[in-house]
N, C-alpha and C positions, 0 to 999 in steps of 0.2 A: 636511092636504094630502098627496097621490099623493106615494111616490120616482121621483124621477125616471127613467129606466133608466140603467143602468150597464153599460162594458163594462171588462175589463183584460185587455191587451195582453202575455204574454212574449214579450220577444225578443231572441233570442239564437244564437251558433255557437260550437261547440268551436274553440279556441285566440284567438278573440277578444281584443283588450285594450282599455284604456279608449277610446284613443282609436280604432279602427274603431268600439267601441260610440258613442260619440257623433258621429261623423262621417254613420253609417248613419242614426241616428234622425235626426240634421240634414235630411238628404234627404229624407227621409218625412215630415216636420210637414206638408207641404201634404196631404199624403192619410190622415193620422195623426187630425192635431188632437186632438192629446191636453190634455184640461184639466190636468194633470201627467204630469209623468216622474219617473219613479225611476228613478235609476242605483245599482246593487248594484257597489261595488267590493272585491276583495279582494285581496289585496298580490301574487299572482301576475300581476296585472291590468298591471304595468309591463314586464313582458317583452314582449320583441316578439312580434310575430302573425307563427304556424307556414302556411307553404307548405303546401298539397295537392298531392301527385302523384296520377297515376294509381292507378284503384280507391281513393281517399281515405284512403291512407297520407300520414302526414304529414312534412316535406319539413323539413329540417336548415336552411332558407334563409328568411328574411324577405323576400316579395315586394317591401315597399318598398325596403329596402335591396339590392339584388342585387348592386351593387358589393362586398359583404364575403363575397363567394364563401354557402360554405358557414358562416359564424358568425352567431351569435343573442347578442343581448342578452338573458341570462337566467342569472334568480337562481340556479337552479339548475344553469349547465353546468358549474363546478367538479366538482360531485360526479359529474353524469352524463354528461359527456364527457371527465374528466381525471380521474378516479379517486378527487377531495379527498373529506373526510371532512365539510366545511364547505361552504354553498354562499357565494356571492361577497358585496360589499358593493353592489349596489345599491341596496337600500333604504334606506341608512342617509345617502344623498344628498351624501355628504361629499366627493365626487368630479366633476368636469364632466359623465361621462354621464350619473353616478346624477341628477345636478339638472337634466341637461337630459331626461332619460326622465320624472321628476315634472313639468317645466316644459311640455313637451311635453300631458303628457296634460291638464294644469290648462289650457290653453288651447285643447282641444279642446271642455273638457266645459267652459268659460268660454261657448263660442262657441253652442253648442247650448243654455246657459241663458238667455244673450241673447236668441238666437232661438226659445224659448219664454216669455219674458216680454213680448217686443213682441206674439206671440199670445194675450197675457190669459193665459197659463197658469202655473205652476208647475214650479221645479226642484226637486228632491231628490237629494241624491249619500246615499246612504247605506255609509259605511266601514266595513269591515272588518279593518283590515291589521294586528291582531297586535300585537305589543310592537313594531313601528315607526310606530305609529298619531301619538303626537307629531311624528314627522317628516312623513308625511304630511298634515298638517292646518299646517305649516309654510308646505308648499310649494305643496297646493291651496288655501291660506287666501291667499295672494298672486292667484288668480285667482275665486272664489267666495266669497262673504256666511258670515257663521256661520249664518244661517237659512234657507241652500240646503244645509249638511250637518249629517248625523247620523251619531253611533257607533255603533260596538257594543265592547262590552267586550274581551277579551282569554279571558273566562271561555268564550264560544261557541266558542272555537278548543281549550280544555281539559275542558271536562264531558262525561263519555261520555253523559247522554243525548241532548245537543245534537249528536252527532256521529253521522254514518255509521256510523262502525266506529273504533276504536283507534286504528286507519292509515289513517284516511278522514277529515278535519274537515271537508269537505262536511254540510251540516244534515243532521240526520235531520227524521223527520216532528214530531219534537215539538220539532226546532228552528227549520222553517218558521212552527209555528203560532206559537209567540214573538215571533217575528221581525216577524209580520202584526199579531200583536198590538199589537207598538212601533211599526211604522208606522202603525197606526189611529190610535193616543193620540194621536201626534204630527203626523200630520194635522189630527185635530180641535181638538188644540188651538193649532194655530199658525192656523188657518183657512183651508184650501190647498184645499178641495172645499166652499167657502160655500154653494154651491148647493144640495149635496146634505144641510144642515141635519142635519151628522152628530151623534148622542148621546155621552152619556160613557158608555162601557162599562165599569163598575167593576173586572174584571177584566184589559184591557187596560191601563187608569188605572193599576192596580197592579203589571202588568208593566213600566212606561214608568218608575214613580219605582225602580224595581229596577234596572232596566238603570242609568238615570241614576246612581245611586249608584257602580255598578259602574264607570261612565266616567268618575266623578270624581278615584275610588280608586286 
């Protein structure tokens, strides 16, 4: 039998967070119609979404919040707006905002897998957040299935080849390819693109029970 044809869709804006990401895609299913969605989250993903000024510099201000003047909820404004050495505790959710900024977003990206499962389609969150990933899977685990998310280790945010640069944990190219890899296995074998009668690719297979090990560990 013919493949069928396939398209895949990135999309995305710098300072985005979880929740604009799954608010945007929510609005686009009708012209989308995506047989899944993958959502890539990374623990920077809890801070609020950065304002554009003019010539698209980016603005100290959270459009949604405008009542809080010029302040952001972000992990990082200790160190880069007050000088600390440390950046703050919101990931560690032990706090009202930190659990309402998780709470927040788990119900965003809730809403948009709803509304891609009444489409016959598939959800996927795939996490990344780092050595607060148990906290994370705490608090998006109160809004999402365990077989709408997947990990990733702690090791893609420490191996210099999986990394941009030293000072860059953004993927490199041989940590995209990884990365495709583990969401292939783990497509095919949870059965998420039936249609497309996907094979076991021994090599992906192999990166999947690696990773896995790795996110037990």
């Amino acid at each position: 039998s013919s493949t069928p044809p396939t398209e895949c869709l990135h999309l995305g804006v710098p300072s985005w967070h979880l929740v604009a990401e799954a608010n945007y895609v929510l609005k686009q299913l009708h012209l989308l119609h995506p047989d899944m969605v993958v959502q890539v989250a990374i623990n920077n993903d809890l801070n609020d979404i950065a304002g554009i000024r003019g010539f698209s510099g980016r603005a100290s201000f959270s459009p949604a919040f405008r009542s809080r003047g010029s302040g952001m909820i972000h992990q990082r404004w200790p160190i880069n707006r007050l000088g600390f050495k440390t950046p703050g505790f919101l990931l560690l959710g032990m706090d009202f905002q930190s659990a309402h900024q998780y709470r927040q977003a788990g119900a965003a990206m809730q809403r948009l897998a709803r509304a891609q499962k009444a489409s016959a389609g598939n959800y996927l969150l795939l996490l990344n957040w780092f050595r607060n990933q148990p906290v994370a899977l705490q608090f998006f685990g109160e809004f999402l299935d365990n077989d709408q998310m997947l990990q990733l280790p702690v090791v893609f945010a420490e191996l210099e080849r999986l990394r941009v640069s030293p000072r860059d944990a953004h993927w490199s190219a041989e940590g995209h390819e990884e990365v495709a890899r583990y969401l292939y296995a783990a497509i095919q074998q949870r059965g998420c693109l039936s249609m497309l009668e996907l094979k076991i690719l021994p090599r992906a297979a192999h990166v999947f029970e690696g990773i896995q090990k790795e996110v037990q560990a």
